[in-house]
C-alpha positions in Angstrom: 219.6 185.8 137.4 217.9 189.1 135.9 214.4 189.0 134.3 213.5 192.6 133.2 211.3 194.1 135.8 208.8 195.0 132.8 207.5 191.3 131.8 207.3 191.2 135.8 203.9 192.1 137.6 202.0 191.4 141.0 198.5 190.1 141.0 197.9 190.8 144.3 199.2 192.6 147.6 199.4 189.8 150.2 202.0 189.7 152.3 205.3 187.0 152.1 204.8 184.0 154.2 205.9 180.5 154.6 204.8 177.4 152.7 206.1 174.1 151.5 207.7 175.3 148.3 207.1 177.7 145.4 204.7 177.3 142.6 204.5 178.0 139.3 201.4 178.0 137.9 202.4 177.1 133.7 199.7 177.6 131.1 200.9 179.7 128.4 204.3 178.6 128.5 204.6 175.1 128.1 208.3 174.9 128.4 211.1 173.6 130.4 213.6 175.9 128.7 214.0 179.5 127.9 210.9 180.6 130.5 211.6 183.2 132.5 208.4 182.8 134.6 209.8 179.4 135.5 212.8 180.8 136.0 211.4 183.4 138.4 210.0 180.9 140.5 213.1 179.1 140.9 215.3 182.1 142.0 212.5 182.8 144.5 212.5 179.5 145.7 216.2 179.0 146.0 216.2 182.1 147.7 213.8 180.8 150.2 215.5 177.0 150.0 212.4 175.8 149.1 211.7 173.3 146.2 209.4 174.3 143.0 205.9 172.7 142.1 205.1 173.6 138.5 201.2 173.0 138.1 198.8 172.6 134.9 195.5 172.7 134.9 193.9 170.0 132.2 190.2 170.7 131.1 188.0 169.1 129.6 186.5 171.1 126.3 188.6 173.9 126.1 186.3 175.8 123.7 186.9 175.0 120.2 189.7 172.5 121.0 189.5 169.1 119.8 191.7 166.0 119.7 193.9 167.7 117.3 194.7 170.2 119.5 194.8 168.5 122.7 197.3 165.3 121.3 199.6 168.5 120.2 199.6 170.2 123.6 200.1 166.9 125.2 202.8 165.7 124.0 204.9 168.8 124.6 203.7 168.3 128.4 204.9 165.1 128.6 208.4 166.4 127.1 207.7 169.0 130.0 207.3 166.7 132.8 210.5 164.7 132.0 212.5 167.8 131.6 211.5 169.4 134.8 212.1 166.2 136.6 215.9 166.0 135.5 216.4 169.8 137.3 214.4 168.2 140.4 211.4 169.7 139.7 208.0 168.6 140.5 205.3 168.7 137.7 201.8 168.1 138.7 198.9 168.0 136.3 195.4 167.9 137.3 191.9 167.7 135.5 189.8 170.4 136.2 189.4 174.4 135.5 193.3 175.7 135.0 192.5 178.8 137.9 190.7 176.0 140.2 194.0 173.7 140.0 196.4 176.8 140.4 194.5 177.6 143.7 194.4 174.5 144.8 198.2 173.8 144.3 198.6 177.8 145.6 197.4 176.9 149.3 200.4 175.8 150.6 202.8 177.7 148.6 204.8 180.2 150.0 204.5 182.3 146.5 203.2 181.3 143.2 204.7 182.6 139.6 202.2 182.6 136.5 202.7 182.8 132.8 200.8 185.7 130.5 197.8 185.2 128.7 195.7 187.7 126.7 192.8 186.2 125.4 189.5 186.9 127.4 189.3 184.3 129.8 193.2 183.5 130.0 193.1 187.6 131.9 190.4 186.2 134.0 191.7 182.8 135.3 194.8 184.7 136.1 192.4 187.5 138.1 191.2 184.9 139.8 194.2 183.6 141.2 195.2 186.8 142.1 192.7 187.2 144.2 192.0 184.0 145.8 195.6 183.2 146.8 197.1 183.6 150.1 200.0 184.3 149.1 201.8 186.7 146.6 201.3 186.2 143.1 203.5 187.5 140.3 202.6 187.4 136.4 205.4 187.4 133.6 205.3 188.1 130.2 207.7 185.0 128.6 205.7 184.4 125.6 206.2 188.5 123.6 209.5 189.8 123.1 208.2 193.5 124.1 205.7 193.2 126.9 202.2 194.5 125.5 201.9 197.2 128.2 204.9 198.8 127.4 204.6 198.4 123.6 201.3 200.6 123.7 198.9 201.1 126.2 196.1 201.1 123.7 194.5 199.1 120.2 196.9 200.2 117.5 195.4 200.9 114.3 198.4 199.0 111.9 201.6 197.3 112.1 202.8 201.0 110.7 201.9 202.8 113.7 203.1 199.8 117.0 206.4 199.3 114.4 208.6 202.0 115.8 207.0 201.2 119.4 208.1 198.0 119.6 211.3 198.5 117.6 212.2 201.2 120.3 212.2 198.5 123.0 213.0 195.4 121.0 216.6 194.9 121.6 217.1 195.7 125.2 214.5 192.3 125.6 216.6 190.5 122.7 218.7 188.5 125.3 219.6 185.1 126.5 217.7 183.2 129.5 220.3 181.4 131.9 219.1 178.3 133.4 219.4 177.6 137.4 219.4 174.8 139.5 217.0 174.6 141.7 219.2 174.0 145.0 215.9 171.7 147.0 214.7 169.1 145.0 211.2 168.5 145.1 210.8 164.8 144.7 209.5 164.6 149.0 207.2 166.2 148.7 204.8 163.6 147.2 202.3 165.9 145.1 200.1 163.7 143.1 198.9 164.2 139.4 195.5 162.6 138.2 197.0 162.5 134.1 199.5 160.0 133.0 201.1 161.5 129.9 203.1 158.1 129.2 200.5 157.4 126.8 199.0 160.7 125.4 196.9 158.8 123.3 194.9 156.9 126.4 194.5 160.7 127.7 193.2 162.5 125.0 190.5 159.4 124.8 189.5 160.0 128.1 188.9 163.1 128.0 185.3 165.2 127.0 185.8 166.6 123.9 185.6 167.1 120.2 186.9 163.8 118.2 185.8 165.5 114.7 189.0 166.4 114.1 192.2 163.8 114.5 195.5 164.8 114.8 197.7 165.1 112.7 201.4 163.8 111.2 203.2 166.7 109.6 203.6 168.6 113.2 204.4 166.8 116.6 204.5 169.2 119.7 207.2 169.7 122.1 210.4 171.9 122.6 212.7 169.2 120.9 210.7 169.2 117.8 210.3 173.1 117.5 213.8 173.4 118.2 214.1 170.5 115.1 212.3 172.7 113.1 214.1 175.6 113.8 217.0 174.4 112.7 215.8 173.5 109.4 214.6 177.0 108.9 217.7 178.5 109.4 219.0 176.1 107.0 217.2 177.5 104.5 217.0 181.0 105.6 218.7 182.5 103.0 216.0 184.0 100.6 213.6 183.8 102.9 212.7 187.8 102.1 212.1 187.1 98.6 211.0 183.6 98.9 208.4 183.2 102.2 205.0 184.6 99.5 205.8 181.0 97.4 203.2 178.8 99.3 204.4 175.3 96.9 208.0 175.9 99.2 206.8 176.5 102.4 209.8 178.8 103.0 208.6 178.8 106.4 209.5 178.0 110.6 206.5 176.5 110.8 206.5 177.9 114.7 202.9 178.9 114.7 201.8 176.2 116.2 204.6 175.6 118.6 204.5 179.4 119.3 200.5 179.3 120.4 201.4 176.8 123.0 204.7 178.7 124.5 206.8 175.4 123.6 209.4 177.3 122.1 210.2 181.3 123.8 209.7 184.1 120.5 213.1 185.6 122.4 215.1 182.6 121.9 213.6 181.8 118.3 213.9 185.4 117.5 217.9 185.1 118.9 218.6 181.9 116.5 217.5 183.9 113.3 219.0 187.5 114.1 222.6 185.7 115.2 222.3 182.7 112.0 225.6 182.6 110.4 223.2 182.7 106.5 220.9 185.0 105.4 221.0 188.3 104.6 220.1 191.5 107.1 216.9 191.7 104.3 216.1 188.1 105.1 216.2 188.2 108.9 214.5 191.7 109.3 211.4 190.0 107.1 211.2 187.2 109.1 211.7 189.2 112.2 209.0 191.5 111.3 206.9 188.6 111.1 207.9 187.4 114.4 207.7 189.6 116.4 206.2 193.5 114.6 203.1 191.2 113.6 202.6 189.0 116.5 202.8 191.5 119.1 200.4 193.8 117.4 198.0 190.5 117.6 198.7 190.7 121.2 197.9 194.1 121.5 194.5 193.6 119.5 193.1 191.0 121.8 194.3 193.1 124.9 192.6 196.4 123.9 189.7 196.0 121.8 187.0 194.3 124.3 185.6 192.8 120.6 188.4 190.9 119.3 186.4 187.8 118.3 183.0 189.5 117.1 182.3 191.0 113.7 181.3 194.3 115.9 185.4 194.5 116.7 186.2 195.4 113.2 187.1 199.1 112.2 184.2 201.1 111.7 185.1 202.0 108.2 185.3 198.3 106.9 181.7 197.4 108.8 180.5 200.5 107.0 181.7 199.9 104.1 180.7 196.3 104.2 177.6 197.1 105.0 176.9 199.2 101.9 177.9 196.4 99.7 175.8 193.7 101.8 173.2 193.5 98.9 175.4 192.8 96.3 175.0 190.2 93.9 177.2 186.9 95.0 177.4 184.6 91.9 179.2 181.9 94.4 177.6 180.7 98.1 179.3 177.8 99.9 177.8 177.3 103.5 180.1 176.2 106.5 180.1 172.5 105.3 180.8 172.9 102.3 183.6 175.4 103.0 184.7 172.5 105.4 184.6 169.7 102.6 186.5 171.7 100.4 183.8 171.7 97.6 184.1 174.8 96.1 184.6 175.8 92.2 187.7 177.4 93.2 190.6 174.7 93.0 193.4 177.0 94.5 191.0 177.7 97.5 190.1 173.7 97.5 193.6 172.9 98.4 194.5 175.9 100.9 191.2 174.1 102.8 192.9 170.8 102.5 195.9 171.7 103.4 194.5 173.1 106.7 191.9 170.5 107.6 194.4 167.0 106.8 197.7 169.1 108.3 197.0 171.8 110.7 198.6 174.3 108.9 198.6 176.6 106.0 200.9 178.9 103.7 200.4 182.2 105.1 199.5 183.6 101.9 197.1 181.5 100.8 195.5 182.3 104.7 195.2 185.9 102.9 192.8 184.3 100.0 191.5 181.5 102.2 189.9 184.4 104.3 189.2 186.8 101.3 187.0 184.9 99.7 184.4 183.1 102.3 183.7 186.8 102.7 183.4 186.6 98.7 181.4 183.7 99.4 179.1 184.6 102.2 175.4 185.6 102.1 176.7 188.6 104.2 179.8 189.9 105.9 178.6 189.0 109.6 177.8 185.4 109.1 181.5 185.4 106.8 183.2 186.3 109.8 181.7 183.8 111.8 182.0 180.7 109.5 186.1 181.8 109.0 186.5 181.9 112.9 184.6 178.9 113.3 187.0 176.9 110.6 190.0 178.8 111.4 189.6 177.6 115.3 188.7 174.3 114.5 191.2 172.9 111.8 194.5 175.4 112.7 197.1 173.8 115.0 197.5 177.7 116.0 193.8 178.6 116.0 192.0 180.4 119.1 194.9 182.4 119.8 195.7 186.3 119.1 197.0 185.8 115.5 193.4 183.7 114.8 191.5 186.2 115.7 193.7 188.9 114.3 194.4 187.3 111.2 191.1 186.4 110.5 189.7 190.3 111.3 192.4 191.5 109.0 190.6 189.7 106.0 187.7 191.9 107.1 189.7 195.0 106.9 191.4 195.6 110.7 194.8 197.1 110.3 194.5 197.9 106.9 193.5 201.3 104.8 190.9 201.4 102.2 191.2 200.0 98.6 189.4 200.8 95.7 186.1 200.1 95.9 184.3 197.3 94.2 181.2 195.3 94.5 180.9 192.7 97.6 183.9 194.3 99.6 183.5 198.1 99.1 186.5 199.3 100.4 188.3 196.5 102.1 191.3 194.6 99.9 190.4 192.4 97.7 192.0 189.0 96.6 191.6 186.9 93.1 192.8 183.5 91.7 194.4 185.6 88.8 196.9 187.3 91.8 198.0 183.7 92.4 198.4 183.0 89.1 200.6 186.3 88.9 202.8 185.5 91.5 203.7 182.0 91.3 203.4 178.6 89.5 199.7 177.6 92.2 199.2 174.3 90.6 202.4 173.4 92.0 200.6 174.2 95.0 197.8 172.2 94.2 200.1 169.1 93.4 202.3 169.6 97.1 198.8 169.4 98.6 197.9 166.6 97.5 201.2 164.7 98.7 200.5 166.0 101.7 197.1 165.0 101.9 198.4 161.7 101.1 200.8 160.8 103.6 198.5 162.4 106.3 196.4 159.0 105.3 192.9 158.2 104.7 191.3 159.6 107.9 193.8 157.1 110.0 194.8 158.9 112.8 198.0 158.8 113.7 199.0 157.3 117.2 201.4 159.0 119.6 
């Protein structure tokens, strides 16, 4: 069982010792399958002929979660839990801080194996552990096809520039995962978990959090149901180079969502498109691109620039130019609620909002004008930024990760040049209902929204 040494790295220096098994600390990679940081802990273990304890910390109020998010996560735990327990695997899930659990579980392991995270306080829970473990701890990078380190060992300033260092590596990390048995089964051990994911429903209730926002129908979380989903992708991914900028289609994997929680490994998902018996090299190279050219640079944003989620983290030509424009007349301004209701002037806008806040998810393209024009929108570019963050977060399925913030700094002008200048932006690209009109029929758009509005229900929230 080889995992490249490069997704591989120790947290700490403390020396091998005994314990009563091996721990693996999942929080990124919420996955039974295709992990190699599960995996890693199991060849360790079985090397030791000790059993595997795979933890998860549950808190309450992960900030800017809500029900939506947390009934999504949850139910691909519980398809965790079951999974692990057919290879003899202990799962234990625990309410509290994810670092407190994970040193808590760590005290009587003989080694512990964590996951990858790159968002602020992801790197420090994972420092923590590090440092208040006994016993060794090892990190691995399961959730990037190209770990982030080796891709660049700094911010990137477009997809242009991290392309050909990422494409350099890409292949050699393009490889199947085998699975082991784990030769001790850890069923004696008798570790107890304080969550009962039978009913994910009677969790998320009990919990202290955000209720604004219920979950929804059109995506259910879990391995199977990405793996579902992949397979009606490929189905359909011939034209997807052409076709993916049609947003009344959705010629899309609708992974986002699936990816942000690690239930489904970008190596295997990035395998099932390259090695599809349809589509053409032009359709799997877009989507690719997509995959893994886009995401990782997201990656490599929130690693390297200390500002990802503040307006000061932008380029300082776009803030400049920005700025110069911050006085211009704004014939349109919607505040955060409004935004929220979807009670603008702009109908195309209307239904990109509905589609996000009823579903979860939205047409990458229509993200693009979605984003464009609260900042059209906004009394000024600073409080723009803040209000598309704040909506972004709250209604996305696949919000608070590196492609939210990304995404949503790229409508601000990060990793892109300078346009021609014009009033309200300056310099940044600008977006127009007569672009969508170009491109493709939008009222169909408008119609598919609505359907989907409609079988989402009248604010009844669907149970689990």
């Amino acid at each position: 069982m080889i995992i490249e040494a490069e997704r591989i790295r120790r947290l700490n220096d403390r020396p091998d010792r005994g314990g009563a098994y091996v721990l693996y600390w999942m929080q990124q990679s919420q996955r039974a399958s295709f992990n190699p940081a599960l995996e890693l802990a199991i060849g360790i273990a079985n090397d030791r002929k000790l059993p595997v304890v795979v933890g998860f910390g549950l808190m309450d109020d992960y900030p800017e979660a809500n029900a939506r998010h947390y009934t999504f996560m949850l139910q691909g735990l519980r398809e965790v839990r079951a999974s692990l327990a057919e290879r003899g695997i202990a799962f234990v899930i625990r309410r509290g801080a994810p670092d407190a659990v994970a040193l808590d579980l760590a005290k009587d392991a003989a080694a512990v194996v964590c996951d990858a995270g790159y968002l602020r306080h992801q790197r420090l829970w994972r420092a923590r552990l590090g440092e208040g473990a006994a016993c060794p701890v090892l990190r691995v990078e399961g959730d990037v096809v190209v770990p982030v380190g080796l891709a660049s060992a700094k911010a990137e300033h477009a997809a242009r520039t991290i392309r050909p260092r990422i494409l350099r590596h890409r292949d050699a990390f393009l490889r199947p995962l085998d699975e082991q048995e784990a030769v001790r089964d850890a069923g004696s051990l008798g570790l107890a978990s304080d969550v009962d994911l039978t009913d994910v429903t009677a969790v998320v209730a009990s919990l202290k959090l955000d209720r604004s926002v219920p979950p929804v129908r059109r995506l259910k979380g879990g391995t199977s149901e990405a793996r579902l989903r992949v397979e009606t992708f490929l189905g359909k991914l011939s034209g997807y180079a052409d076709g993916r900028n049609q947003p009344a289609d959705w010629r899309c994997s609708f992974m986002s969502a699936y990816l942000h929680f690690g239930q489904i490994s970008t190596v295997e998902l990035a395998l099932a498109v390259r090695d599809a018996p349809n589509g053409s090299v032009e359709d799997k190279a877009s989507y690719l691109e997509e995959l893994i050219v886009r995401r990782e640079l997201a990656m490599n944003n929130v690693a390297y620039n200390p500002a990802y989620d503040a307006y000061e983290g932008l380029p300082a030509w776009a803030r400049k130019t920005l700025a110069d424009h911050a006085a211009d007349h704004r014939p349109h301004l919607y505040d955060e609620a409004a935004l929220a209701a979807a009670a603008t002037h702009d109908r195309y806008w209307n239904a990109s909002m509905r589609e996000m806040a009823h579903t979860g998810f939205m047409h990458n393209y229509m993200r693009m004008y979605w984003g464009k024009k609260i900042l059209e929108w906004s009394p000024d570019p600073e409080s723009a930024f803040v209000t598309t963050l704040a909506l972004n977060n709250r209604y996305f399925l696949c919000g608070r990760d590196p492609n939210a913030y990304t995404n949503v700094a790229w409508c601000f002008g990060l990793h892109d040049r300078g346009w021609t200048e014009r009033p309200i932006f300056g310099k940044v690209r600008y977006m127009n209902a007569a672009g969508l009109e170009r491109k493709f029929d939008i009222e169909r758009y408008v119609n598919a929204v609505d359907a989907l509005v409609a079988a989402e229900g009248d604010g009844d929230i669907p149970q689990d």
